[in-house]
PyMOL Python script that loads the backbone (N, CA, C, O; Angstrom):
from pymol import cmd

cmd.read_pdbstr("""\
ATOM      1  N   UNK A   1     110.092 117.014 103.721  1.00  0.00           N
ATOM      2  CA  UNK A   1     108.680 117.200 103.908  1.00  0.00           C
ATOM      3  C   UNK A   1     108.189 116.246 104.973  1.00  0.00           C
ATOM      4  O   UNK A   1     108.561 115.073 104.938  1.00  0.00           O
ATOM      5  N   UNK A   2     107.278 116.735 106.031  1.00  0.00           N
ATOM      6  CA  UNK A   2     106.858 115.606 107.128  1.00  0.00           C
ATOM      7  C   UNK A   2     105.690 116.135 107.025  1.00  0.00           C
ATOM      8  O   UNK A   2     105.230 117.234 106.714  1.00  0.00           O
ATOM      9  N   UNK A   3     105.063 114.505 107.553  1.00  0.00           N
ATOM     10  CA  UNK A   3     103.370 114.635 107.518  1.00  0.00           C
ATOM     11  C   UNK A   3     103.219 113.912 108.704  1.00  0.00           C
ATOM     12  O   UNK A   3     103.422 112.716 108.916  1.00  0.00           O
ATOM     13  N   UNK A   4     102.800 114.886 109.516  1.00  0.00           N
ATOM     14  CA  UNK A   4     102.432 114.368 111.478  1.00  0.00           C
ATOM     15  C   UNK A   4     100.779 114.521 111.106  1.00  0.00           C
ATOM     16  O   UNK A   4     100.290 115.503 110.549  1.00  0.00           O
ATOM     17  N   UNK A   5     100.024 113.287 111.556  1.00  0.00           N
ATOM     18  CA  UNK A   5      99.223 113.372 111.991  1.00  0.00           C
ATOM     19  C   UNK A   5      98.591 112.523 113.386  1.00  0.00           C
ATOM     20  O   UNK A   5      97.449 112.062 113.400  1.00  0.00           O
ATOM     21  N   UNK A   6      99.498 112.420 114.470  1.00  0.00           N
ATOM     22  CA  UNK A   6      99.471 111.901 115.317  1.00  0.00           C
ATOM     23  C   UNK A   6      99.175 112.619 116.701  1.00  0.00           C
ATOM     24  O   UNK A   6      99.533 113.745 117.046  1.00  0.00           O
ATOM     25  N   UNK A   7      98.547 111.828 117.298  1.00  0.00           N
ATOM     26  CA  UNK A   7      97.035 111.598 118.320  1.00  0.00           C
ATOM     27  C   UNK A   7      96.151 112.551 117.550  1.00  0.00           C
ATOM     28  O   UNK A   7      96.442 113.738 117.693  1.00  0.00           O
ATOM     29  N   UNK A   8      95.498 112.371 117.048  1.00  0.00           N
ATOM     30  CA  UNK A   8      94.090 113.033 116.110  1.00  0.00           C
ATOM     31  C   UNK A   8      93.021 112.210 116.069  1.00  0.00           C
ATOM     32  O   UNK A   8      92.187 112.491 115.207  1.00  0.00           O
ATOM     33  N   UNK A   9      92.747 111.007 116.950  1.00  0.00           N
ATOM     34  CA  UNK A   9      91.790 110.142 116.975  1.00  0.00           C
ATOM     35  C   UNK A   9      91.225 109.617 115.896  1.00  0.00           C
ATOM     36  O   UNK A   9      90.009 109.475 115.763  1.00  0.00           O
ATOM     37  N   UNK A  10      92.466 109.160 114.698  1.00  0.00           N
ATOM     38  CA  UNK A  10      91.890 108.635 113.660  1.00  0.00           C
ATOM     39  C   UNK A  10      91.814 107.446 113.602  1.00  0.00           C
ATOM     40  O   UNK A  10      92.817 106.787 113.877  1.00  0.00           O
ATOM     41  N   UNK A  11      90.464 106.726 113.183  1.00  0.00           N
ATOM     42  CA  UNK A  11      89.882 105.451 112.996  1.00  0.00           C
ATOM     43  C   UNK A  11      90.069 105.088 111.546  1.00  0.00           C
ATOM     44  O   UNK A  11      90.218 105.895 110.628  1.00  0.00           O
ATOM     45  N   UNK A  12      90.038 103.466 111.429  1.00  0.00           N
ATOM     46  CA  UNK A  12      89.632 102.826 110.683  1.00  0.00           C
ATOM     47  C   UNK A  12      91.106 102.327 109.803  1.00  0.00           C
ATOM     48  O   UNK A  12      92.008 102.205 110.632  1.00  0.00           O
ATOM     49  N   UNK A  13      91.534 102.052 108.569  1.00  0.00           N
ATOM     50  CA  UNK A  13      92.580 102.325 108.062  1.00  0.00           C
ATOM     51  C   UNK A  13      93.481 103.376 107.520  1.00  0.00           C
ATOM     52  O   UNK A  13      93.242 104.569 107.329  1.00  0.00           O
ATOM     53  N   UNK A  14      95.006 102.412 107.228  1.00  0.00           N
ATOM     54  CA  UNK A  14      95.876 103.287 106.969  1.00  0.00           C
ATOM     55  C   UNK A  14      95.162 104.062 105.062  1.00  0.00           C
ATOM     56  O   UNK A  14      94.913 103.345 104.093  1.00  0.00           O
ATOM     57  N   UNK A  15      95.073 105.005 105.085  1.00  0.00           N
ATOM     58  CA  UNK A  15      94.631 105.731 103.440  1.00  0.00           C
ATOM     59  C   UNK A  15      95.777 105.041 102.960  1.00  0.00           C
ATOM     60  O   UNK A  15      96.836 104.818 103.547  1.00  0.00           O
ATOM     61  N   UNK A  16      95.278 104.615 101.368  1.00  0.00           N
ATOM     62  CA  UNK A  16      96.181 104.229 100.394  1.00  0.00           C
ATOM     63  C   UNK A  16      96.949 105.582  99.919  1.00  0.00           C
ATOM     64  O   UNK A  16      98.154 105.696  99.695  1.00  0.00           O
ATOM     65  N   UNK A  17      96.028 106.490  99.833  1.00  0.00           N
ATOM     66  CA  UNK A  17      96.199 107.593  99.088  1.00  0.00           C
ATOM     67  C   UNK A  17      98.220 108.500  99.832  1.00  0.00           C
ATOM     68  O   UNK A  17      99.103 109.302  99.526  1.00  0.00           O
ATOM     69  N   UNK A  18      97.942 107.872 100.511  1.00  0.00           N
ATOM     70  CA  UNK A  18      99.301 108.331 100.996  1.00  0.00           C
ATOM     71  C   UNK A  18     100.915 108.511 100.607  1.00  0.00           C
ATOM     72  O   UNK A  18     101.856 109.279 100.808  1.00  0.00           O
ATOM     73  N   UNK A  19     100.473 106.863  99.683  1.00  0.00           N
ATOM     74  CA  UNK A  19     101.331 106.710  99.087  1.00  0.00           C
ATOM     75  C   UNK A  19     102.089 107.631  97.720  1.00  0.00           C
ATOM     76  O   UNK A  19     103.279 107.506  97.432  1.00  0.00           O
ATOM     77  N   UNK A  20     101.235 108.446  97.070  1.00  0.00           N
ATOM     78  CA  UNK A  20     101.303 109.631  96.129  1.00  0.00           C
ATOM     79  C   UNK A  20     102.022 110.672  96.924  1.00  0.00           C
ATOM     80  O   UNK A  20     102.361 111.702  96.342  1.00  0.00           O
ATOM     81  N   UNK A  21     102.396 110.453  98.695  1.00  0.00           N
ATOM     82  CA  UNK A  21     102.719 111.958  99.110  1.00  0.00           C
ATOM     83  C   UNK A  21     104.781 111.587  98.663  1.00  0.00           C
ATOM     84  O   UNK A  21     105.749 111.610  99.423  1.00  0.00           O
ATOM     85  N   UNK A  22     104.732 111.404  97.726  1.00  0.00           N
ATOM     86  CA  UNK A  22     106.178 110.879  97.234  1.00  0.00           C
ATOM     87  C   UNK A  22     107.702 111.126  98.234  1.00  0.00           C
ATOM     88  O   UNK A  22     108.626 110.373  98.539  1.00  0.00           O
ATOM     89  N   UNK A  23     107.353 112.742  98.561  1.00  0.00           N
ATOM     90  CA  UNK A  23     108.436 113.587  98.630  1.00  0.00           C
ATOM     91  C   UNK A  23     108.751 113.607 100.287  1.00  0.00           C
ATOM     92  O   UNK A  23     109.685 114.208 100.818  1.00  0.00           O
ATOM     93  N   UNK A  24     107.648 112.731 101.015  1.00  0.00           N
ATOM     94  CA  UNK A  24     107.555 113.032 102.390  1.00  0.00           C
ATOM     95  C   UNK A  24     109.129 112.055 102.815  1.00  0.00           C
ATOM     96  O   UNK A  24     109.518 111.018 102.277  1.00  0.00           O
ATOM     97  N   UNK A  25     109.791 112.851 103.967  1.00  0.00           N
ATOM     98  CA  UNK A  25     111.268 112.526 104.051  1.00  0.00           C
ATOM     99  C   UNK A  25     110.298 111.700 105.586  1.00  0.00           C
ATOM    100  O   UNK A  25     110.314 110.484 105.779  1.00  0.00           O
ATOM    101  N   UNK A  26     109.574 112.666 106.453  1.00  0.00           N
ATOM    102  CA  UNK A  26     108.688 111.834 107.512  1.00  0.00           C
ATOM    103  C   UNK A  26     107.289 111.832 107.819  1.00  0.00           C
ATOM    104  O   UNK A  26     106.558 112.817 107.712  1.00  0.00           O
ATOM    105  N   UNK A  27     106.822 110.299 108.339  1.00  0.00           N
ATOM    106  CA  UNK A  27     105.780 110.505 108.116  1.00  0.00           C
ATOM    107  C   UNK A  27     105.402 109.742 109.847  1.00  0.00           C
ATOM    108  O   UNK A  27     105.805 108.643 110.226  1.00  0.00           O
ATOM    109  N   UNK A  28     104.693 110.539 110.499  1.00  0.00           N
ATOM    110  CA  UNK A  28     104.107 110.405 111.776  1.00  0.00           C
ATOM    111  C   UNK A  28     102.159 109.940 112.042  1.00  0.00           C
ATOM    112  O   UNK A  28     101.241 110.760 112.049  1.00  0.00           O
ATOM    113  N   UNK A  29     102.034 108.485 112.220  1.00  0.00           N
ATOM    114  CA  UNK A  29     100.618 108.337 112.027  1.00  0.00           C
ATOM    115  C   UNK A  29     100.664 107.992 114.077  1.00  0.00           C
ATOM    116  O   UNK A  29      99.590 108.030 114.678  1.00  0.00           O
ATOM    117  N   UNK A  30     101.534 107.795 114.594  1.00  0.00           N
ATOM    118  CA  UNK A  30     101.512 107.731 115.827  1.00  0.00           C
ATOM    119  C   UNK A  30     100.059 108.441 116.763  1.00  0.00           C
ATOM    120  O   UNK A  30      99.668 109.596 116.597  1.00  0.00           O
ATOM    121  N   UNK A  31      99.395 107.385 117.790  1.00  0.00           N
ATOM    122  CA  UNK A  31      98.899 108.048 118.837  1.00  0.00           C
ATOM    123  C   UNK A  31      97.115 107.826 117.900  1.00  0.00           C
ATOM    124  O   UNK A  31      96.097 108.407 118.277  1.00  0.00           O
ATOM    125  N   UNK A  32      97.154 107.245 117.165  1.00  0.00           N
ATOM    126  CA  UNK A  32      95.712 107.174 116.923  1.00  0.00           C
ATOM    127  C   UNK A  32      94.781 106.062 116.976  1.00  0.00           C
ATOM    128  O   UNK A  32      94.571 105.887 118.176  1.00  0.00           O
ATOM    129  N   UNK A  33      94.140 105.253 116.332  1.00  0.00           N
ATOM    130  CA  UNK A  33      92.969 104.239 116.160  1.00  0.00           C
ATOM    131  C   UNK A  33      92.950 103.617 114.876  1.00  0.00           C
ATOM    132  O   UNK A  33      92.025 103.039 114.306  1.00  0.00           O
ATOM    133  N   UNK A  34      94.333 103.868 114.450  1.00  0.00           N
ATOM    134  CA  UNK A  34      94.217 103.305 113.134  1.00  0.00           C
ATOM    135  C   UNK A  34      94.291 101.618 113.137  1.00  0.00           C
ATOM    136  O   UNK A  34      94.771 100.987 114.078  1.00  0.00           O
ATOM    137  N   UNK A  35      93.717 100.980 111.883  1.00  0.00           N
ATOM    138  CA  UNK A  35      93.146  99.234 112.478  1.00  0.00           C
ATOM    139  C   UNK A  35      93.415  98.748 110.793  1.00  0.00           C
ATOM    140  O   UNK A  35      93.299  99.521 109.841  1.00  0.00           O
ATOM    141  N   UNK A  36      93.813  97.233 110.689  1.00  0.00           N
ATOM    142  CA  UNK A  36      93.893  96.285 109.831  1.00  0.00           C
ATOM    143  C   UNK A  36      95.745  96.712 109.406  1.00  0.00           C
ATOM    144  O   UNK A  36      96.493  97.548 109.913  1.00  0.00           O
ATOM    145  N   UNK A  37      95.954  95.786 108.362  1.00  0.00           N
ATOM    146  CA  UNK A  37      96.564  95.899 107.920  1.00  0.00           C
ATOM    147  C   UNK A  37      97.589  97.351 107.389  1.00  0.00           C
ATOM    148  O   UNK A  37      97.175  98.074 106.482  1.00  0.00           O
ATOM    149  N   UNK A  38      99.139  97.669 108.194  1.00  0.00           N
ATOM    150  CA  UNK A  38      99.425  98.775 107.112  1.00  0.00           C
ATOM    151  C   UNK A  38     100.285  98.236 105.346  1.00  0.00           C
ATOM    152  O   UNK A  38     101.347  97.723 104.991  1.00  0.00           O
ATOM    153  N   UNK A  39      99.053  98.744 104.717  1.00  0.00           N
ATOM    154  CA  UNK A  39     100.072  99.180 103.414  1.00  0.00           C
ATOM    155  C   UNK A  39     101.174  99.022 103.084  1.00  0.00           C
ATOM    156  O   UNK A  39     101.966  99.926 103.350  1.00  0.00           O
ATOM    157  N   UNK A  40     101.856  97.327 102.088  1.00  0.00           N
ATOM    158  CA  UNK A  40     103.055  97.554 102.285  1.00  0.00           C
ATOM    159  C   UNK A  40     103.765  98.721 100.429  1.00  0.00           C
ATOM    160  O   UNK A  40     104.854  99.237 100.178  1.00  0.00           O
ATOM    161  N   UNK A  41     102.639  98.652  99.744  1.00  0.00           N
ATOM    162  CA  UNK A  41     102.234  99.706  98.716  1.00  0.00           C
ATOM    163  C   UNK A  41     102.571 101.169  99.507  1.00  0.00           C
ATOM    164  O   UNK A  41     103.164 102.011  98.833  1.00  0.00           O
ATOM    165  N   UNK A  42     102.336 101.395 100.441  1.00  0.00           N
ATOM    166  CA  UNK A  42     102.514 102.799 100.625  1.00  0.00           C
ATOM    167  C   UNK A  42     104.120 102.900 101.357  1.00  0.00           C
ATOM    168  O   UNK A  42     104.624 103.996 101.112  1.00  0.00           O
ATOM    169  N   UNK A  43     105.021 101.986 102.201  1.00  0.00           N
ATOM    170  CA  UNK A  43     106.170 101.599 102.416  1.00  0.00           C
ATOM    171  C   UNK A  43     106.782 101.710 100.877  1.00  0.00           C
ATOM    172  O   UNK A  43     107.705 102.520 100.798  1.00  0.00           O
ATOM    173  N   UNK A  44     106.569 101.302 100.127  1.00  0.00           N
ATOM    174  CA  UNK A  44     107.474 100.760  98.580  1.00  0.00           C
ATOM    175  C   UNK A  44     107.525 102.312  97.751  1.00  0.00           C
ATOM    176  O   UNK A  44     108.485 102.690  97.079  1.00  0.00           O
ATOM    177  N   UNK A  45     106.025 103.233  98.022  1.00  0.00           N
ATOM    178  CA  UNK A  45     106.094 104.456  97.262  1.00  0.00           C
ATOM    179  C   UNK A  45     106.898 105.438  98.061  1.00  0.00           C
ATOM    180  O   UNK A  45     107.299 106.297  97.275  1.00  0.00           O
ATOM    181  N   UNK A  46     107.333 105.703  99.359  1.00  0.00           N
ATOM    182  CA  UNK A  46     107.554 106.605 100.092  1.00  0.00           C
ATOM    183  C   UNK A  46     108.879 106.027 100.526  1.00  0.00           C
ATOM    184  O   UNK A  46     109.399 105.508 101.513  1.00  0.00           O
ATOM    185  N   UNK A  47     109.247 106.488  98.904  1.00  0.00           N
ATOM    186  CA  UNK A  47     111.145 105.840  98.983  1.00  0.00           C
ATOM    187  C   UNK A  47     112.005 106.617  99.656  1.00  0.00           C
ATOM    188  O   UNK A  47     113.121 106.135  99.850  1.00  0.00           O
ATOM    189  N   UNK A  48     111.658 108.289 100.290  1.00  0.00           N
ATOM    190  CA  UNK A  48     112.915 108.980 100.411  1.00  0.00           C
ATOM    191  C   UNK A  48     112.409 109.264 102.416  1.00  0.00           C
ATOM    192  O   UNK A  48     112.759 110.248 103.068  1.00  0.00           O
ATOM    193  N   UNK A  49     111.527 108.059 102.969  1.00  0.00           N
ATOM    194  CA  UNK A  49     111.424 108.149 104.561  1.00  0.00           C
ATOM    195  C   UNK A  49     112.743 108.351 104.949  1.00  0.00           C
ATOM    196  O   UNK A  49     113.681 107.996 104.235  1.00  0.00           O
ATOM    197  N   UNK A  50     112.953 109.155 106.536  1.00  0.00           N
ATOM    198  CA  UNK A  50     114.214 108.799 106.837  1.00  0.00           C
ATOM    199  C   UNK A  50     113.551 108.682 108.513  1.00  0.00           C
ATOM    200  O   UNK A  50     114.354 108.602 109.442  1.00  0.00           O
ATOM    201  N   UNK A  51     112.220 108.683 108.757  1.00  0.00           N
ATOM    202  CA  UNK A  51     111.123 108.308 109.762  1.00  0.00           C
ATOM    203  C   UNK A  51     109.855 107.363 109.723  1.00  0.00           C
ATOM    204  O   UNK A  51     109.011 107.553 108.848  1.00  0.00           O
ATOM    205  N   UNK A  52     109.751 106.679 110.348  1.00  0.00           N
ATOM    206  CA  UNK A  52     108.779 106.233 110.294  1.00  0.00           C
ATOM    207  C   UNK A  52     107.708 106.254 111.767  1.00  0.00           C
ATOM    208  O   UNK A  52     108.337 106.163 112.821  1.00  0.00           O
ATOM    209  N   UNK A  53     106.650 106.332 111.856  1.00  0.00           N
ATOM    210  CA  UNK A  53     106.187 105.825 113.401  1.00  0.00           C
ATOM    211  C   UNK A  53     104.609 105.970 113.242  1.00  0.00           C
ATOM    212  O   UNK A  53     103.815 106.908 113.173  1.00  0.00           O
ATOM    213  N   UNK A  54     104.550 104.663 113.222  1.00  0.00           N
ATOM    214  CA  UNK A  54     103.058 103.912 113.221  1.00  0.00           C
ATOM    215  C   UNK A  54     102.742 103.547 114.647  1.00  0.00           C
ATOM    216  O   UNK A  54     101.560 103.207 114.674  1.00  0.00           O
ATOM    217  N   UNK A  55     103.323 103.464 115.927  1.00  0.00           N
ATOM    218  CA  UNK A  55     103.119 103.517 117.214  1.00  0.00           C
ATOM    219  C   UNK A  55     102.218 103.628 117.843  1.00  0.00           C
ATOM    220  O   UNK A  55     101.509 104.372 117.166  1.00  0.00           O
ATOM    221  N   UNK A  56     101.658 103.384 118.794  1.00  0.00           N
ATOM    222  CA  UNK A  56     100.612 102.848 119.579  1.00  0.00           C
ATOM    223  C   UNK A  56      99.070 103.245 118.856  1.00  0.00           C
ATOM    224  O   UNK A  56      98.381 104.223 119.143  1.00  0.00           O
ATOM    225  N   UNK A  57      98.823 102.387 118.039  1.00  0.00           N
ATOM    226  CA  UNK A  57      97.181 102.277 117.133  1.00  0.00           C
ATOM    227  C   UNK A  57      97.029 100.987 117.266  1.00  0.00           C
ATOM    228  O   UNK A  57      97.465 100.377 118.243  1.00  0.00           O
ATOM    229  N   UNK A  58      96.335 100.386 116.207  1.00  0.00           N
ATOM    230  CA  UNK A  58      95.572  99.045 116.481  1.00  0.00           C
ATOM    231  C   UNK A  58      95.617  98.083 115.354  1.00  0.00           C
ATOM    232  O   UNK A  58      94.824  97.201 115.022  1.00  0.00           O
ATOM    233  N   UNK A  59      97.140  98.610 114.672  1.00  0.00           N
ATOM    234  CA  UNK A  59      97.367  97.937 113.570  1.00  0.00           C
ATOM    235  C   UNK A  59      97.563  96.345 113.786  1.00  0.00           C
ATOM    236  O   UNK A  59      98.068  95.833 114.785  1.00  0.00           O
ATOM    237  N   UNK A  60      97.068  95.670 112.662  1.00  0.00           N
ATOM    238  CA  UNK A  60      97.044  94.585 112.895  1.00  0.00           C
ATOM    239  C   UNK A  60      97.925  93.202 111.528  1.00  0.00           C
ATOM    240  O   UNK A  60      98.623  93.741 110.669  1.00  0.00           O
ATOM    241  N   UNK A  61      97.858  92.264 111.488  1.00  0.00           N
ATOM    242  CA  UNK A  61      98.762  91.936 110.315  1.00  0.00           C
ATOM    243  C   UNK A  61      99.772  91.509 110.261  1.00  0.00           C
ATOM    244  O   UNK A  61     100.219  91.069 111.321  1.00  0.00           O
ATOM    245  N   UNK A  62     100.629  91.419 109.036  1.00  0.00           N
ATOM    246  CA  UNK A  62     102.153  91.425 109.385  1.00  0.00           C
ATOM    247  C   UNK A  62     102.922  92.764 108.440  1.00  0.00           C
ATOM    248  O   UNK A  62     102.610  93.254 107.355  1.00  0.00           O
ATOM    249  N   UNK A  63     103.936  93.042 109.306  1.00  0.00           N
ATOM    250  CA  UNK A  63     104.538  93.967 108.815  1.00  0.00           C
ATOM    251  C   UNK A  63     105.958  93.218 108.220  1.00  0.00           C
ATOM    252  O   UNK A  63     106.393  92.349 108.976  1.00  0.00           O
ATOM    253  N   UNK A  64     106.491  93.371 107.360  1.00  0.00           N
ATOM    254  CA  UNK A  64     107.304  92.561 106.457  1.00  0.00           C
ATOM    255  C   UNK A  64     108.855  93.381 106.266  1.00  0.00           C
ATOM    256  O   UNK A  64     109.123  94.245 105.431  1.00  0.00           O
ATOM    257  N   UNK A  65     109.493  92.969 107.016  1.00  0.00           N
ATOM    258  CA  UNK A  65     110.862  93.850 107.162  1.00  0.00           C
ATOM    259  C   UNK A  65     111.500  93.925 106.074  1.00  0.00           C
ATOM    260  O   UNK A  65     112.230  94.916 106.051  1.00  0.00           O
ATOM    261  N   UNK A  66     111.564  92.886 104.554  1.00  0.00           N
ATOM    262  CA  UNK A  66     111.815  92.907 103.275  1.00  0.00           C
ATOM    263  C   UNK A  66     111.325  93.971 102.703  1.00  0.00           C
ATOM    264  O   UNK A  66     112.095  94.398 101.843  1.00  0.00           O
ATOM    265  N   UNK A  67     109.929  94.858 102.871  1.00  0.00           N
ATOM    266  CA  UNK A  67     109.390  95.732 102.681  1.00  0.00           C
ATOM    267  C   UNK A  67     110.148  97.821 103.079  1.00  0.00           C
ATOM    268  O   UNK A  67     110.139  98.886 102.461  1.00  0.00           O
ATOM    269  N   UNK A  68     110.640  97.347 104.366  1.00  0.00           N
ATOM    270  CA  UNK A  68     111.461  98.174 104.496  1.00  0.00           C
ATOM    271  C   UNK A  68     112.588  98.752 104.235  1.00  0.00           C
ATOM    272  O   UNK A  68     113.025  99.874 104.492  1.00  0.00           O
ATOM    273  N   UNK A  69     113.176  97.484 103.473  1.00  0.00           N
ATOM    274  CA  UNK A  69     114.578  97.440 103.265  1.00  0.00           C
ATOM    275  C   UNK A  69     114.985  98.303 102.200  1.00  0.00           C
ATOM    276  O   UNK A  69     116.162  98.643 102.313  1.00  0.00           O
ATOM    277  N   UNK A  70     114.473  98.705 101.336  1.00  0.00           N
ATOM    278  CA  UNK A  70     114.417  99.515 100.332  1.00  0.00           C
ATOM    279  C   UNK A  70     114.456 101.266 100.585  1.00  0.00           C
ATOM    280  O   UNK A  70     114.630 102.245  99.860  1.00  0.00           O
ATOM    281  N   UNK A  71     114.149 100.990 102.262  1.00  0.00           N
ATOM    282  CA  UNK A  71     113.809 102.740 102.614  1.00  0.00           C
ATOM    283  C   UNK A  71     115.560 102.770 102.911  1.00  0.00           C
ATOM    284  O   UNK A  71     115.875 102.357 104.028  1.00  0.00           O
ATOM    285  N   UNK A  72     116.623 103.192 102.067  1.00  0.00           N
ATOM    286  CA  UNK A  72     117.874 103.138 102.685  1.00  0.00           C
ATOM    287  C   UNK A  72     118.192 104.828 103.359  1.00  0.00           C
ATOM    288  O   UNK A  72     119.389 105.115 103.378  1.00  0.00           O
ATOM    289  N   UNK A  73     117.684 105.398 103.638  1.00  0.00           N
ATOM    290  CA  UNK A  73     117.374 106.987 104.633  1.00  0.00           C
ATOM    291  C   UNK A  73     116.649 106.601 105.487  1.00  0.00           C
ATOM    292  O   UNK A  73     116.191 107.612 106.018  1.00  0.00           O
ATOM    293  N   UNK A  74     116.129 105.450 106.105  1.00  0.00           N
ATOM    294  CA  UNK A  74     115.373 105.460 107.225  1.00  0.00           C
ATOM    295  C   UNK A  74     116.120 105.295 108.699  1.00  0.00           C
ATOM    296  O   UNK A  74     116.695 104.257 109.028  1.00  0.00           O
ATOM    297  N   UNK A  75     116.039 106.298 109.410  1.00  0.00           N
ATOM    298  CA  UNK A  75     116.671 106.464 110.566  1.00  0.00           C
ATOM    299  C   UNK A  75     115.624 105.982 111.687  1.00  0.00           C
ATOM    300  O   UNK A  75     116.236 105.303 112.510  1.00  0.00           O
ATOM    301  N   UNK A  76     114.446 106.079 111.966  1.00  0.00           N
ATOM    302  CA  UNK A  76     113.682 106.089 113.298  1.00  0.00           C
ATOM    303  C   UNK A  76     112.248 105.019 111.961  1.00  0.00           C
ATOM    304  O   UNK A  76     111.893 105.140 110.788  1.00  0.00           O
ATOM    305  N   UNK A  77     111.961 104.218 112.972  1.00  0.00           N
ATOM    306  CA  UNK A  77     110.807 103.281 112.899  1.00  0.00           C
ATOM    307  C   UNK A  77     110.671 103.031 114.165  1.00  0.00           C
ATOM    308  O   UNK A  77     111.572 102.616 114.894  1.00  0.00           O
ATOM    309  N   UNK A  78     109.040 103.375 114.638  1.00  0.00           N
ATOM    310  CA  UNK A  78     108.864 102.549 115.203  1.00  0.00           C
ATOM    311  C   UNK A  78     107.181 102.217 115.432  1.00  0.00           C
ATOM    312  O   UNK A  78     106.390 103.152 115.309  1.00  0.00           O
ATOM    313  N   UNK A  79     106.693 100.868 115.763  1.00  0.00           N
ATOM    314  CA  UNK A  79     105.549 100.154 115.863  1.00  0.00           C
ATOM    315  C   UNK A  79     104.944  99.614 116.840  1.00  0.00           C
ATOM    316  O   UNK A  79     103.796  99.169 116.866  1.00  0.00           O
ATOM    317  N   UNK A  80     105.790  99.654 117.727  1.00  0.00           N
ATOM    318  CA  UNK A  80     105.980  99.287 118.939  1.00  0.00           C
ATOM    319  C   UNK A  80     104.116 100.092 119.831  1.00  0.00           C
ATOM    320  O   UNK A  80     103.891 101.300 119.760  1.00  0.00           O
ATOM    321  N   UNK A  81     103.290  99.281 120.416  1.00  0.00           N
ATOM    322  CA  UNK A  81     102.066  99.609 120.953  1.00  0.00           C
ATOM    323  C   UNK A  81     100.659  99.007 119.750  1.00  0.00           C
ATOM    324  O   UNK A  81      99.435  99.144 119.772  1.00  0.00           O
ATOM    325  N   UNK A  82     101.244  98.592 119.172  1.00  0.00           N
ATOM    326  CA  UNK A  82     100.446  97.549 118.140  1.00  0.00           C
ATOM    327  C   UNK A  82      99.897  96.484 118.786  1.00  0.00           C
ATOM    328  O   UNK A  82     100.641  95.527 118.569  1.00  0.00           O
ATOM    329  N   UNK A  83      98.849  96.110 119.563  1.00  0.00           N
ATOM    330  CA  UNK A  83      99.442  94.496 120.059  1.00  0.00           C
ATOM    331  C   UNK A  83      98.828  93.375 118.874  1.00  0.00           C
ATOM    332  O   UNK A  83      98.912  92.162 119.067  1.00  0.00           O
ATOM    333  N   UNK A  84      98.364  93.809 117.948  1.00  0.00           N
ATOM    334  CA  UNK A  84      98.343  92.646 117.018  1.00  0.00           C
ATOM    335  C   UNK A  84      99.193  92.688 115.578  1.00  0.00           C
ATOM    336  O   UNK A  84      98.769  91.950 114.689  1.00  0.00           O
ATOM    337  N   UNK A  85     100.033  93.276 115.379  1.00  0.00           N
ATOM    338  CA  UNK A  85     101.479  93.792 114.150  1.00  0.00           C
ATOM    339  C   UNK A  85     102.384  92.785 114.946  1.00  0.00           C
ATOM    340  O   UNK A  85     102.832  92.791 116.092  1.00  0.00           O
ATOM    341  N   UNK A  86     102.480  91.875 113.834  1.00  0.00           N
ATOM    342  CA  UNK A  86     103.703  90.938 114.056  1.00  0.00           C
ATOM    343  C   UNK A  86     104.898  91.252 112.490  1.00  0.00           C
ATOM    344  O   UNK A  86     104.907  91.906 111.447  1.00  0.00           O
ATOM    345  N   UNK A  87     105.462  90.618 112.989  1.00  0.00           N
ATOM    346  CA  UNK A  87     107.088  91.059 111.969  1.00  0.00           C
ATOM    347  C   UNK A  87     107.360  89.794 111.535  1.00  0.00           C
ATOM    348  O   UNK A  87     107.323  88.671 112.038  1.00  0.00           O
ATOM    349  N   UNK A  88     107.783  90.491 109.950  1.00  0.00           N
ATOM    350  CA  UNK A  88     108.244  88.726 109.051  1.00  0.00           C
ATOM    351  C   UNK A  88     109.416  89.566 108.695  1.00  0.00           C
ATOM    352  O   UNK A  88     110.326  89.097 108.012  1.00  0.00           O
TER     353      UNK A  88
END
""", "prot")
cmd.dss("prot")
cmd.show_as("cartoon", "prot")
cmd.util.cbc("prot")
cmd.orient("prot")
């Protein structure tokens, strides 16, 4: 199951609510305005990623690579166009 919603000019934050989409194998927020902190609650529920790409928005924070580690199907991440997402 993939959930693209990228370049759609979405503002503000990442939805918590996302985290309930259980079954999503990828999930594409790429190309938008999204801002603060992402969700490491919605990383921990969306156990069966084998994608990730949060890419050029306005995320900000730290993103916590311990957090990821758990996605063991994750093939593609990337965050890269963030300029305030730093990595622990």
């Amino acid at each position: 199951r993939i959930l693209s919603i990228a370049t759609n000019a979405l503002t503000g934050s990442v939805p918590g609510g996302i985290k309930r989409l259980t079954g999503l194998t990828e999930l594409d927020l790429s190309g938008n305005a999204l801002s603060g902190d992402f969700p490491e609650e919605v990383v921990a529920a969306l156990t069966r990623l084998t994608a990730l790409d949060l890419s050029r928005n306005e995320l900000g924070g730290t993103l916590n690579y311990a957090a990821l580690e758990h996605l063991t199907d994750l093939r593609r991440f990337s965050a890269q166009g963030n300029p305030s997402l730093g990595y622990a």
